[in-house]
Biopython code that builds the backbone (N, CA, C, O; Angstrom):
import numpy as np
from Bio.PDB.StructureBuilder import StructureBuilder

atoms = [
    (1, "UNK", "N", (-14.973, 13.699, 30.766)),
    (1, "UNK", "CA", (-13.578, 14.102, 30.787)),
    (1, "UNK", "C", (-13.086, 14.204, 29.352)),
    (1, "UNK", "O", (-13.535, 13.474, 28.468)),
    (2, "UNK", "N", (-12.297, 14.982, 29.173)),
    (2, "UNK", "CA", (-11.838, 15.390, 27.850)),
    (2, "UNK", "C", (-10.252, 15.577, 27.823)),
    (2, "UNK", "O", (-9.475, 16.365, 28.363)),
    (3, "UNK", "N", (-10.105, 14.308, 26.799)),
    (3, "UNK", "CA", (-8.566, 13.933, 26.745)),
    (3, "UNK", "C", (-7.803, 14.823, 25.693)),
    (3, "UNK", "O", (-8.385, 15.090, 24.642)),
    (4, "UNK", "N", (-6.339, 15.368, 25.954)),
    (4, "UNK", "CA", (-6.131, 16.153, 25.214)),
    (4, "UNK", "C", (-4.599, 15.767, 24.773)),
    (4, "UNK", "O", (-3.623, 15.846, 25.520)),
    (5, "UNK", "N", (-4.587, 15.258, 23.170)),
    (5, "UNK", "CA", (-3.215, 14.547, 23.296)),
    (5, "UNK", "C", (-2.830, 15.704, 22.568)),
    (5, "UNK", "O", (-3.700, 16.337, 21.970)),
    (6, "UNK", "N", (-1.706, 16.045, 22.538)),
    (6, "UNK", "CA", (-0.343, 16.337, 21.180)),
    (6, "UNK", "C", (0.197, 15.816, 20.851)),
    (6, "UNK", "O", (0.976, 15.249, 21.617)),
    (7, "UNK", "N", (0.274, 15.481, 19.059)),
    (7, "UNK", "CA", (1.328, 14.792, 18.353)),
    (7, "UNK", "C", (1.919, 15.551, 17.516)),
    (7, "UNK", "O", (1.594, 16.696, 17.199)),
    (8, "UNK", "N", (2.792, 14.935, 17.146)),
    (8, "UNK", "CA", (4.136, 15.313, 16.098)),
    (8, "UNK", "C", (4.277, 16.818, 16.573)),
    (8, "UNK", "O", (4.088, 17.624, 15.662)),
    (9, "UNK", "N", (4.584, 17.386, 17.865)),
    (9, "UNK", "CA", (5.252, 18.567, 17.846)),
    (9, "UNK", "C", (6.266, 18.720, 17.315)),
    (9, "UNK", "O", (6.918, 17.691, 17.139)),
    (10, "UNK", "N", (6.775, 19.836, 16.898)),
    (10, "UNK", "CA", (7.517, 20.384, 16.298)),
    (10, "UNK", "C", (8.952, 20.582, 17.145)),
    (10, "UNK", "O", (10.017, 20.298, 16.596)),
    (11, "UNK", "N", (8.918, 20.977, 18.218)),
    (11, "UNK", "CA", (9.607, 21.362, 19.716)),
    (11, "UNK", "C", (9.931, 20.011, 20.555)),
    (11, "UNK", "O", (9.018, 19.186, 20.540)),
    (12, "UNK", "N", (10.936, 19.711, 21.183)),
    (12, "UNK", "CA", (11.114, 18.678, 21.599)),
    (12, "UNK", "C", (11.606, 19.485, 23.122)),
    (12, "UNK", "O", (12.823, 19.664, 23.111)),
    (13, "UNK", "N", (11.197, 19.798, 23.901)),
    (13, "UNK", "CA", (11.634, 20.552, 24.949)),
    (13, "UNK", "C", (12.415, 19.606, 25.830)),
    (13, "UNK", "O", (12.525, 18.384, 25.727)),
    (14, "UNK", "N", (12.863, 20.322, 26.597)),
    (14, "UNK", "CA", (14.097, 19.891, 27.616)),
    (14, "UNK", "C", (13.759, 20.505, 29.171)),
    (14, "UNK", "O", (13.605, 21.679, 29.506)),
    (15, "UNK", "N", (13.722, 19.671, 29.721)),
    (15, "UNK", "CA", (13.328, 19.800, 31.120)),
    (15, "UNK", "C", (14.593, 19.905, 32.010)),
    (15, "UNK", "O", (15.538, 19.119, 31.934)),
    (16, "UNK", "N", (14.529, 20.774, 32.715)),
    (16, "UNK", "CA", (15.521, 21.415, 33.911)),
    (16, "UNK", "C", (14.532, 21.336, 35.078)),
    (16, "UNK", "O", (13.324, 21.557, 35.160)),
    (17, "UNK", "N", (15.821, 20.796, 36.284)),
    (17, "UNK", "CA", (15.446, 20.330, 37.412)),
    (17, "UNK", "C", (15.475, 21.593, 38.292)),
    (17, "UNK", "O", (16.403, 22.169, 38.861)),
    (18, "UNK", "N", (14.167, 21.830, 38.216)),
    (18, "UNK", "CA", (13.601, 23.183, 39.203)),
    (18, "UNK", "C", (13.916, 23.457, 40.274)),
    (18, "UNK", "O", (13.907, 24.564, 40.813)),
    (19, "UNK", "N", (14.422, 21.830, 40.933)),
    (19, "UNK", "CA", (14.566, 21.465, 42.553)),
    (19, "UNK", "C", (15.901, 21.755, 42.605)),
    (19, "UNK", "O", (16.229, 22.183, 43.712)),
    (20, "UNK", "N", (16.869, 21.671, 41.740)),
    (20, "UNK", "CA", (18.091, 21.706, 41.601)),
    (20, "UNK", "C", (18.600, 22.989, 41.007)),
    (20, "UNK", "O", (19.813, 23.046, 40.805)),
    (21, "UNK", "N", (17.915, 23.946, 40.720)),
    (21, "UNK", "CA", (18.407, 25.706, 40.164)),
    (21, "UNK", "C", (17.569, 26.193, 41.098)),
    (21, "UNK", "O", (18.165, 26.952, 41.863)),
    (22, "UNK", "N", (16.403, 26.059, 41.349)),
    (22, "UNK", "CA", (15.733, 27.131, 42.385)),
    (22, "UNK", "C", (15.471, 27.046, 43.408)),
    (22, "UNK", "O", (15.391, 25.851, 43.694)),
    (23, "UNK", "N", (15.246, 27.723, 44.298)),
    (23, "UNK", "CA", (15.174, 27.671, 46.030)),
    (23, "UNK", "C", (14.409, 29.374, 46.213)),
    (23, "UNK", "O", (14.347, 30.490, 45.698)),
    (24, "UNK", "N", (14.007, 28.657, 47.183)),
    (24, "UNK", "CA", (12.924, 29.727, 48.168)),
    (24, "UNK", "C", (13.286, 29.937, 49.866)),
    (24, "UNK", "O", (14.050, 29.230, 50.523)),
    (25, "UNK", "N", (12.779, 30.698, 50.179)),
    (25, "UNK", "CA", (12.968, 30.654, 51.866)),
    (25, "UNK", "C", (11.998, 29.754, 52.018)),
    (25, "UNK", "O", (11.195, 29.540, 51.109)),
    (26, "UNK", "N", (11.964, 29.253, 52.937)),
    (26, "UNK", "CA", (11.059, 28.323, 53.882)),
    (26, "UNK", "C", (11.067, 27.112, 53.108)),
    (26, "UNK", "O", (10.117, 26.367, 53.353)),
    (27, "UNK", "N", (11.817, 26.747, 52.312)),
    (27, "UNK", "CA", (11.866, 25.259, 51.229)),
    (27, "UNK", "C", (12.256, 23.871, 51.904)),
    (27, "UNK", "O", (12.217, 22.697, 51.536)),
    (28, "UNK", "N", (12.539, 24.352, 52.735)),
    (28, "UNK", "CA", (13.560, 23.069, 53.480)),
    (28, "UNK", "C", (12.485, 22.536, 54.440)),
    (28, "UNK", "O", (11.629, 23.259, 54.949)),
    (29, "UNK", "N", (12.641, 20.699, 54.726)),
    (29, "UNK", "CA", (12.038, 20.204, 55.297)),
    (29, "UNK", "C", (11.512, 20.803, 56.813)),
    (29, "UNK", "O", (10.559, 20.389, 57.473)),
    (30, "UNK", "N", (12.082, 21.479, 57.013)),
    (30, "UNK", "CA", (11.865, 22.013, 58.938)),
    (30, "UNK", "C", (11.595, 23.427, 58.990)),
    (30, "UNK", "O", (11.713, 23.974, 60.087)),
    (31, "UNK", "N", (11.136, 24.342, 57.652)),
    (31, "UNK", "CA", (10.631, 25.461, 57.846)),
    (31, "UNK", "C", (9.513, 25.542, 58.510)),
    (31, "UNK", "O", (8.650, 24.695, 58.744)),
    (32, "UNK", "N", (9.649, 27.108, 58.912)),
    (32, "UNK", "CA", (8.344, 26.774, 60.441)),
    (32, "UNK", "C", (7.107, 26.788, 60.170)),
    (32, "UNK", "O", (6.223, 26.680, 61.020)),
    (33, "UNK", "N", (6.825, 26.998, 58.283)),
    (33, "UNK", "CA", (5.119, 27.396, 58.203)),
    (33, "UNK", "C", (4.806, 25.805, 57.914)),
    (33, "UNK", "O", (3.578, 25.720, 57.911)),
    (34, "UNK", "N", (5.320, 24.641, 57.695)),
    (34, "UNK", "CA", (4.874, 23.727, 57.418)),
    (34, "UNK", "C", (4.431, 22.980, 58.574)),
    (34, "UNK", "O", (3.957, 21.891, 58.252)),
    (35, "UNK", "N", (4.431, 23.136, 59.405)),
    (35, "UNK", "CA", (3.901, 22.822, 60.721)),
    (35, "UNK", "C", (2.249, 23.025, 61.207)),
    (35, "UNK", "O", (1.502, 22.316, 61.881)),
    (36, "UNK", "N", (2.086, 24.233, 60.582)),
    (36, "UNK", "CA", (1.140, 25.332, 60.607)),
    (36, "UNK", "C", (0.436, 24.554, 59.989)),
    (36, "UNK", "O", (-0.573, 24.024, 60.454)),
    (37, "UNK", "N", (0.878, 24.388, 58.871)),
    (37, "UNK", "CA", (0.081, 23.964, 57.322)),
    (37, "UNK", "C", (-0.300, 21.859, 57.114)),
    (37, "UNK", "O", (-1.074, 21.108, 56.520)),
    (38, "UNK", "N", (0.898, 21.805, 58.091)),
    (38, "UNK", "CA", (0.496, 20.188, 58.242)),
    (38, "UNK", "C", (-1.043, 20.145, 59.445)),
    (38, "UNK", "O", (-1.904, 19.266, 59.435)),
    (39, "UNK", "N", (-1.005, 21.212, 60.265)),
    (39, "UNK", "CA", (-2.048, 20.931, 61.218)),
    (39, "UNK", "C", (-3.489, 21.416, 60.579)),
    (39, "UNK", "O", (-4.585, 20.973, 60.922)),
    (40, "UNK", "N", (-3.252, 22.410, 59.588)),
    (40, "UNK", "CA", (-4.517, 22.771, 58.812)),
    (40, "UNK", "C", (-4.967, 21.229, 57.916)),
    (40, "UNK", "O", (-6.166, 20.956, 57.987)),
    (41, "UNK", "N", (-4.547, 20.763, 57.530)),
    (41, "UNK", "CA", (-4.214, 19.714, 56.394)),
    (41, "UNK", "C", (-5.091, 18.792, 57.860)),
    (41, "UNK", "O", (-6.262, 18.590, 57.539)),
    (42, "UNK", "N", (-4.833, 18.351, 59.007)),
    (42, "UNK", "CA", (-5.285, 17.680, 59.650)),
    (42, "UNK", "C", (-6.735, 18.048, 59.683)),
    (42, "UNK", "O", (-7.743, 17.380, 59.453)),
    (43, "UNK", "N", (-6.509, 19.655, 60.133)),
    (43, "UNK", "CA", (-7.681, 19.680, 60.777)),
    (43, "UNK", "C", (-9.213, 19.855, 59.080)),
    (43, "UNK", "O", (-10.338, 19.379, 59.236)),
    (44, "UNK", "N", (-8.960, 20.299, 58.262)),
    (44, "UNK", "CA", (-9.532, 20.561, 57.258)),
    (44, "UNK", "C", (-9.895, 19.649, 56.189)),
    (44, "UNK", "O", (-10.957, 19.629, 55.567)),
    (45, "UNK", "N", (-8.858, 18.878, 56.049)),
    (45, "UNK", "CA", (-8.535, 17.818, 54.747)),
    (45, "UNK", "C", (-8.859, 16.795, 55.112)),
    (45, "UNK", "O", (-9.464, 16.144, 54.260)),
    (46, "UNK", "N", (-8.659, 16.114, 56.479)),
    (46, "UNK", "CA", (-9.288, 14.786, 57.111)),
    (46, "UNK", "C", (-10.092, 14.512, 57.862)),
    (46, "UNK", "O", (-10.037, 15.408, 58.704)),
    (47, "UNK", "N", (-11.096, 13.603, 58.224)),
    (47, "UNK", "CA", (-11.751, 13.343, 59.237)),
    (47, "UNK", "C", (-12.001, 11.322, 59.306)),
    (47, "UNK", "O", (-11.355, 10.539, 58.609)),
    (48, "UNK", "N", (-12.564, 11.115, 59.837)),
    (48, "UNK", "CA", (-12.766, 9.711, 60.848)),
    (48, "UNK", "C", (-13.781, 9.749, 59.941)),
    (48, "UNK", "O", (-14.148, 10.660, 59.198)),
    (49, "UNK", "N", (-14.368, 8.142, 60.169)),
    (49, "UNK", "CA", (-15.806, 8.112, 59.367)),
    (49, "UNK", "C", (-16.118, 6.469, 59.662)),
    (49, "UNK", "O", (-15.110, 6.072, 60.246)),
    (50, "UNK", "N", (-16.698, 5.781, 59.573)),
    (50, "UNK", "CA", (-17.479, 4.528, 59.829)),
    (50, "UNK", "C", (-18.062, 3.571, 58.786)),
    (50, "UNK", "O", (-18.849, 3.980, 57.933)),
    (51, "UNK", "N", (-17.824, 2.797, 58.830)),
    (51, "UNK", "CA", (-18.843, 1.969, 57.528)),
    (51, "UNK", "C", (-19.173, 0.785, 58.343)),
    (51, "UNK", "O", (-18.350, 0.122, 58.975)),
    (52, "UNK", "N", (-20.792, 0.513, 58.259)),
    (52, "UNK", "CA", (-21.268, -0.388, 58.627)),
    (52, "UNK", "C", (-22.094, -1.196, 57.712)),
    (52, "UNK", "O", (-22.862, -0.793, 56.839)),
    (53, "UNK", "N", (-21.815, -2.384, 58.051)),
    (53, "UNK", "CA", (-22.114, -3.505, 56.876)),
    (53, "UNK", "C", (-22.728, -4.052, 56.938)),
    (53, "UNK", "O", (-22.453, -4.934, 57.751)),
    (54, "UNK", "N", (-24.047, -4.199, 56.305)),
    (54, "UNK", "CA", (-25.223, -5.234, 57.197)),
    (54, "UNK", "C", (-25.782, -6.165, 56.081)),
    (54, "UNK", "O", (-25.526, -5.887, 54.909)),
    (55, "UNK", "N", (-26.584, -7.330, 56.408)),
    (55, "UNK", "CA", (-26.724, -8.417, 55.672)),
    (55, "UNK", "C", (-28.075, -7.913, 55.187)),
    (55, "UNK", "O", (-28.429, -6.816, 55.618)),
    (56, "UNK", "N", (-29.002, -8.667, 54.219)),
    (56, "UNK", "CA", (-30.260, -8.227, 54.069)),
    (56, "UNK", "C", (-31.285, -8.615, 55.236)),
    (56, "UNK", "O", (-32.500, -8.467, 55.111)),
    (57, "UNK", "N", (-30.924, -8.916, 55.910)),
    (57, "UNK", "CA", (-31.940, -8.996, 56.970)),
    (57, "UNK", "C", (-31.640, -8.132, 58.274)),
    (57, "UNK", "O", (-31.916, -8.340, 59.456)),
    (58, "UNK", "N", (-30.945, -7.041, 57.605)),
    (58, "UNK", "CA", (-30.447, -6.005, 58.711)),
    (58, "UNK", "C", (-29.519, -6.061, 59.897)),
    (58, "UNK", "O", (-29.362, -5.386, 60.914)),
    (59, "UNK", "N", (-28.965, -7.135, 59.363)),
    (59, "UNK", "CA", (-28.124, -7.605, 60.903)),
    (59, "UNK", "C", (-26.681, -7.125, 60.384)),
    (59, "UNK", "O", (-26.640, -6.885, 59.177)),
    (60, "UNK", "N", (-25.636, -6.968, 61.019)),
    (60, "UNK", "CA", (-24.293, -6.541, 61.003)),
    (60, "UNK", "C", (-23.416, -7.749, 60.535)),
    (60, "UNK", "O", (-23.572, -8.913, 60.901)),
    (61, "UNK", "N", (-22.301, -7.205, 59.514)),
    (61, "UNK", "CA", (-21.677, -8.502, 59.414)),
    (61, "UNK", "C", (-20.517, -7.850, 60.042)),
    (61, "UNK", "O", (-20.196, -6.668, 60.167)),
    (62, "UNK", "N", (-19.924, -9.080, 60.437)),
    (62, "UNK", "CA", (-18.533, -8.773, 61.952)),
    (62, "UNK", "C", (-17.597, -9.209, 60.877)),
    (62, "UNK", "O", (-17.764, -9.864, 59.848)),
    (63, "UNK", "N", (-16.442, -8.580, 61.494)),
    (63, "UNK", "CA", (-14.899, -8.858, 60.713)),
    (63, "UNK", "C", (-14.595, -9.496, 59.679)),
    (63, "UNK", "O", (-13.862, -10.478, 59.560)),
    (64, "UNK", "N", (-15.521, -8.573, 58.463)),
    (64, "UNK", "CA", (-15.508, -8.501, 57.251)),
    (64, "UNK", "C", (-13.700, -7.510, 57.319)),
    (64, "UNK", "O", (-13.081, -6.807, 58.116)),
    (65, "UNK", "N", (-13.482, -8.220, 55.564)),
    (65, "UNK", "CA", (-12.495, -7.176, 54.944)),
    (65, "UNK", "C", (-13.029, -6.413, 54.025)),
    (65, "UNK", "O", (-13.489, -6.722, 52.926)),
    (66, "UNK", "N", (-12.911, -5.085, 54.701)),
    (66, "UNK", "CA", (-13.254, -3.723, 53.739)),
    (66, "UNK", "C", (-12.080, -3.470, 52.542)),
    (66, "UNK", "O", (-10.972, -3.828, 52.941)),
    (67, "UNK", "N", (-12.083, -3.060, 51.491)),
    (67, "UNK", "CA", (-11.150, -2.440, 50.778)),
    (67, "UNK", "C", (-11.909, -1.262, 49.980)),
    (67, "UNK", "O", (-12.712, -1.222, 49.048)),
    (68, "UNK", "N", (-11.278, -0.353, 50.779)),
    (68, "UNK", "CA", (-12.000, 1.461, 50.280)),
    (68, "UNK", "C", (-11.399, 2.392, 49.502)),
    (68, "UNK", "O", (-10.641, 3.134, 50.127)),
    (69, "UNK", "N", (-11.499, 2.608, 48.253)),
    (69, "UNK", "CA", (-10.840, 3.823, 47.661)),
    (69, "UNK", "C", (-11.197, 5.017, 47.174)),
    (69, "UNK", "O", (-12.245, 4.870, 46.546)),
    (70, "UNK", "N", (-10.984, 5.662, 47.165)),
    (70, "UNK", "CA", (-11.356, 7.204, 46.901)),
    (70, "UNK", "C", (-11.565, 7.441, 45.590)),
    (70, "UNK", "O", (-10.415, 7.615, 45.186)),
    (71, "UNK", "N", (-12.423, 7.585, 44.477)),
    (71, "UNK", "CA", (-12.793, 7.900, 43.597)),
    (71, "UNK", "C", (-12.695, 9.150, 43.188)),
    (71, "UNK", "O", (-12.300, 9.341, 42.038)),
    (72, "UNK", "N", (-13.026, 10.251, 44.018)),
    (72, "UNK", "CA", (-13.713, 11.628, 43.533)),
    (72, "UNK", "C", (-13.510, 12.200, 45.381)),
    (72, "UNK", "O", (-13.530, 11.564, 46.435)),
    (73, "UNK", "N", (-13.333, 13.598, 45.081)),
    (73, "UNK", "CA", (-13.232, 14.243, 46.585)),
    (73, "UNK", "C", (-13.649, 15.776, 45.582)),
    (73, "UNK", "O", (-13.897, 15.972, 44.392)),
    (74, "UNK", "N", (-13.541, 16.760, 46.979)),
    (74, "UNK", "CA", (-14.105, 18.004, 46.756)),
    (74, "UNK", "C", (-13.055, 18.833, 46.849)),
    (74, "UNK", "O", (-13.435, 19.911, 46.391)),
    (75, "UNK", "N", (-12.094, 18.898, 47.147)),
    (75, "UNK", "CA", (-10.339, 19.747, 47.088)),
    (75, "UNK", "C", (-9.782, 19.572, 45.137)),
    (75, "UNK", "O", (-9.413, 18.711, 44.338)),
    (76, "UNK", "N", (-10.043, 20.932, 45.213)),
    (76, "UNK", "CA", (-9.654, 21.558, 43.751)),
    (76, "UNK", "C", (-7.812, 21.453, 43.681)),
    (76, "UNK", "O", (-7.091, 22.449, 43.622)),
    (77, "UNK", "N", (-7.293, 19.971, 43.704)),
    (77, "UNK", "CA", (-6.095, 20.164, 43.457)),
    (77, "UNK", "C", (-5.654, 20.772, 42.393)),
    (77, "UNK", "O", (-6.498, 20.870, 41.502)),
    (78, "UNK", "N", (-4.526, 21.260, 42.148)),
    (78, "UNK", "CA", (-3.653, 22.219, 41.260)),
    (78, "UNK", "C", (-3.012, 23.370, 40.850)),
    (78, "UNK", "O", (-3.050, 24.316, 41.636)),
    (79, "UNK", "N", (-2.392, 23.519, 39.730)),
    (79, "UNK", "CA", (-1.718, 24.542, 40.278)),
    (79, "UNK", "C", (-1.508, 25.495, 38.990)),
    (79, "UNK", "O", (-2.123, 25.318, 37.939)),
    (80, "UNK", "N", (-0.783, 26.289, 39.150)),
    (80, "UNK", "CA", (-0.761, 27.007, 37.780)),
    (80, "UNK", "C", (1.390, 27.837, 37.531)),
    (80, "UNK", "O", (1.998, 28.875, 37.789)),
    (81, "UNK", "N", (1.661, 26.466, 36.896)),
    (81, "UNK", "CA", (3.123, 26.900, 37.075)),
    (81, "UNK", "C", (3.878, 27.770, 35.868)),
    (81, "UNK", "O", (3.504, 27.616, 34.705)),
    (82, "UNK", "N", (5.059, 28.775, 36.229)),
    (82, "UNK", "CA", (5.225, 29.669, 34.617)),
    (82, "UNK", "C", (6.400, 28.456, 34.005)),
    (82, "UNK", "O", (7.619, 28.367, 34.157)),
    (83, "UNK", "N", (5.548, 27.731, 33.369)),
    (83, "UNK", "CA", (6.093, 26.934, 32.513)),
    (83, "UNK", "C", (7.832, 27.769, 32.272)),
    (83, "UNK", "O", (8.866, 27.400, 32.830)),
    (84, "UNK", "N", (7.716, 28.739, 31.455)),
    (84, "UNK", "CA", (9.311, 28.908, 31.062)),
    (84, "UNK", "C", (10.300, 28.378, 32.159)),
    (84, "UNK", "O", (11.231, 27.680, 31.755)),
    (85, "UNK", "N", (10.192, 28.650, 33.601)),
    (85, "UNK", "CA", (10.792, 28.268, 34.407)),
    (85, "UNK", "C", (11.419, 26.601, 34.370)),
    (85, "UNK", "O", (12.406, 26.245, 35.014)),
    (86, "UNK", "N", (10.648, 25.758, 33.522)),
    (86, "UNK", "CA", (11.122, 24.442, 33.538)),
    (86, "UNK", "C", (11.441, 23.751, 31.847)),
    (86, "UNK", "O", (11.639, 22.601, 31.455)),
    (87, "UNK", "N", (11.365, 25.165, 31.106)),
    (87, "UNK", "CA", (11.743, 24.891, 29.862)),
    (87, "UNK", "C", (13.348, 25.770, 29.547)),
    (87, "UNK", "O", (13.730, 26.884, 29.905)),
    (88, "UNK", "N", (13.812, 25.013, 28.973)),
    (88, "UNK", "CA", (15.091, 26.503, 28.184)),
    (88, "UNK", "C", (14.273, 27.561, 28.014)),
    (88, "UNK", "O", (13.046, 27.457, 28.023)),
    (89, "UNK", "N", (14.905, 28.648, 27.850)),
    (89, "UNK", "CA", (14.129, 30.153, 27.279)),
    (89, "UNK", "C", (14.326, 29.601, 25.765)),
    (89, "UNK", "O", (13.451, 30.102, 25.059)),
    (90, "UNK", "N", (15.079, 28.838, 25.112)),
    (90, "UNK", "CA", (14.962, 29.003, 23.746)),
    (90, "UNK", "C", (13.759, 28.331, 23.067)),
    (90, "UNK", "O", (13.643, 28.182, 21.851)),
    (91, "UNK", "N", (12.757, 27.893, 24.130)),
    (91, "UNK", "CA", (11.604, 27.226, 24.050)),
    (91, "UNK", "C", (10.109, 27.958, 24.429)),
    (91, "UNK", "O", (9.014, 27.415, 24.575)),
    (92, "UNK", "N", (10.519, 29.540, 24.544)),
    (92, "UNK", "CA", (9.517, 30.012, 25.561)),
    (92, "UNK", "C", (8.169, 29.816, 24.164)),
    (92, "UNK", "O", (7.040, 29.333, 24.247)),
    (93, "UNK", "N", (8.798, 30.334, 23.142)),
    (93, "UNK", "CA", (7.595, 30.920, 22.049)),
    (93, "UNK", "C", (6.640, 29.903, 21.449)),
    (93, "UNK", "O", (5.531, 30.172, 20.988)),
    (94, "UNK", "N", (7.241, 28.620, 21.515)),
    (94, "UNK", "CA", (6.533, 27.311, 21.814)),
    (94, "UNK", "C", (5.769, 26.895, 22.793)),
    (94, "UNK", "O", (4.607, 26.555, 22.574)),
    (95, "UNK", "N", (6.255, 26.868, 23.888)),
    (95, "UNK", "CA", (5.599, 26.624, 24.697)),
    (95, "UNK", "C", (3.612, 27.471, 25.131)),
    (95, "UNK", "O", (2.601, 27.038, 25.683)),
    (96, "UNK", "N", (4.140, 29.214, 24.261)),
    (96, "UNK", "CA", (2.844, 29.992, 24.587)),
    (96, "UNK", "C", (2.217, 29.190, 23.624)),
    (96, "UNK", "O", (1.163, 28.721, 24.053)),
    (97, "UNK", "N", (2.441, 28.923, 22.680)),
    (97, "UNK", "CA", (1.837, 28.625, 21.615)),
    (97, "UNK", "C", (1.226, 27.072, 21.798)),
    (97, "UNK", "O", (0.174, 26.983, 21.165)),
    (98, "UNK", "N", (1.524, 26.027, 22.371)),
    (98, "UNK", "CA", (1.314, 24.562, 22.782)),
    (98, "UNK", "C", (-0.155, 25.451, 24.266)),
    (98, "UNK", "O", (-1.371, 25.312, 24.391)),
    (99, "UNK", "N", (0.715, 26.132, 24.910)),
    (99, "UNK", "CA", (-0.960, 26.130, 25.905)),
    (99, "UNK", "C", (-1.486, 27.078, 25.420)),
    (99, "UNK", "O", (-2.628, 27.128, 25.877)),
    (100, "UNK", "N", (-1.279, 28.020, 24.621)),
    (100, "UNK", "CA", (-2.810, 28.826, 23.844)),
    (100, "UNK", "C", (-3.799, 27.607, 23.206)),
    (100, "UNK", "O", (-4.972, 27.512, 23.569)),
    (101, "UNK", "N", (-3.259, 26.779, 22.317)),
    (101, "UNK", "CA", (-3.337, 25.694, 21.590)),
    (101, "UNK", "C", (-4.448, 25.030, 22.592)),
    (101, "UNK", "O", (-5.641, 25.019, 22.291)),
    (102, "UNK", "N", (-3.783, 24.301, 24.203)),
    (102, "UNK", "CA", (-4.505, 23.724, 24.848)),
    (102, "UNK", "C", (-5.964, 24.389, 25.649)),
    (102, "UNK", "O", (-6.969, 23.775, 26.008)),
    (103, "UNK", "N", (-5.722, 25.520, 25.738)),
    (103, "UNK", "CA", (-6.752, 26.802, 26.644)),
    (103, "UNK", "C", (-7.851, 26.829, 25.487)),
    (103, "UNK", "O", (-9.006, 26.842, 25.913)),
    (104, "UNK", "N", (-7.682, 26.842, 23.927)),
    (104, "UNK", "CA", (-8.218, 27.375, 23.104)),
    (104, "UNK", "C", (-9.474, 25.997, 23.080)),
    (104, "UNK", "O", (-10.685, 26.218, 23.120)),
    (105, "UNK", "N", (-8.970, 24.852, 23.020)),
    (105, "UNK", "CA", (-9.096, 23.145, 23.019)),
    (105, "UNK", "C", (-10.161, 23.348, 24.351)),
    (105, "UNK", "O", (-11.327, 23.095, 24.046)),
    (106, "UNK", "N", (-9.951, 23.763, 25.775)),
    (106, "UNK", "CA", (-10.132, 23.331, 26.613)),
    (106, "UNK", "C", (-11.650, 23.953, 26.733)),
    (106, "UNK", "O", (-12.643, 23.279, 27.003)),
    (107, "UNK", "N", (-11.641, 25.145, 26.521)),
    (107, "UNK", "CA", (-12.611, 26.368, 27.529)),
    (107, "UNK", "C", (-13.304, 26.263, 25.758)),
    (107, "UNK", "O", (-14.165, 25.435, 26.058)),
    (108, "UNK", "N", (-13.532, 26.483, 24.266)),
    (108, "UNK", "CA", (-14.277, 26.225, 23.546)),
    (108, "UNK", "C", (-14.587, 25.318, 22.778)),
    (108, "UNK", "O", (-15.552, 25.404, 22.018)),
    (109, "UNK", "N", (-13.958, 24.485, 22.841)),
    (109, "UNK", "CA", (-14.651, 23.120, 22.175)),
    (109, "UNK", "C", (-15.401, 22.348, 23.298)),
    (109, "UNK", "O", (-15.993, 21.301, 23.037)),
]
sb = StructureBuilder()
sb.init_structure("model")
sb.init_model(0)
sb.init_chain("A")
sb.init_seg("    ")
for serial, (resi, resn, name, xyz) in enumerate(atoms, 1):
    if name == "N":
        sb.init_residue(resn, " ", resi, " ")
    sb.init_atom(name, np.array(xyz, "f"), 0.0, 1.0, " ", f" {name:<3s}", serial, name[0])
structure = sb.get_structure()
């Protein structure tokens, strides 16, 4: 993994509440495609699974406490947002310039 800090920018940007200037159709908790999309999410994203625990002599150990966490999965979360949208415009020419900066960092070094 490859950590990618910025210091001493130059730009001190200002964040505007996206949730609070912009809106979409279907945004609201009870639009009808999220229904759709919660049952894909069931049927695609989750499943059941088993862990069985056995001693070295192959026998089962009974009402053990499991504690299981997820490390790593195969769903390519993310997203790709137009930044200006959550910066002032008086910040746009910075901002290309901070992710050219990071793209340039990312994909050749």
């Amino acid at each position: 993994m490859i950590d990618v800090i910025f210091e001493n920018l130059t730009v001190a940007p200002t964040i505007i509440s996206a949730a609070e200037t912009k809106s979409y159709r279907g945004m609201s908790d009870s639009a009808g495609w999220r229904a759709d999309a919660h049952k894909r999410i069931e049927q695609h994203r989750k499943d059941d699974f088993k862990v069985r625990i056995i001693e070295s002599a192959e026998k089962p150990v009974k009402n053990l406490k499991v504690d299981i966490s997820l490390y790593r999965h195969h769903f390519g979360f993310g997203a790709a947002p137009k930044l200006a949208r959550f910066y002032d415009q008086r910040f746009s020419a910075e901002i290309r310039v901070s992710t050219m900066i990071f793209v340039r960092y990312y994909f050749i070094n």
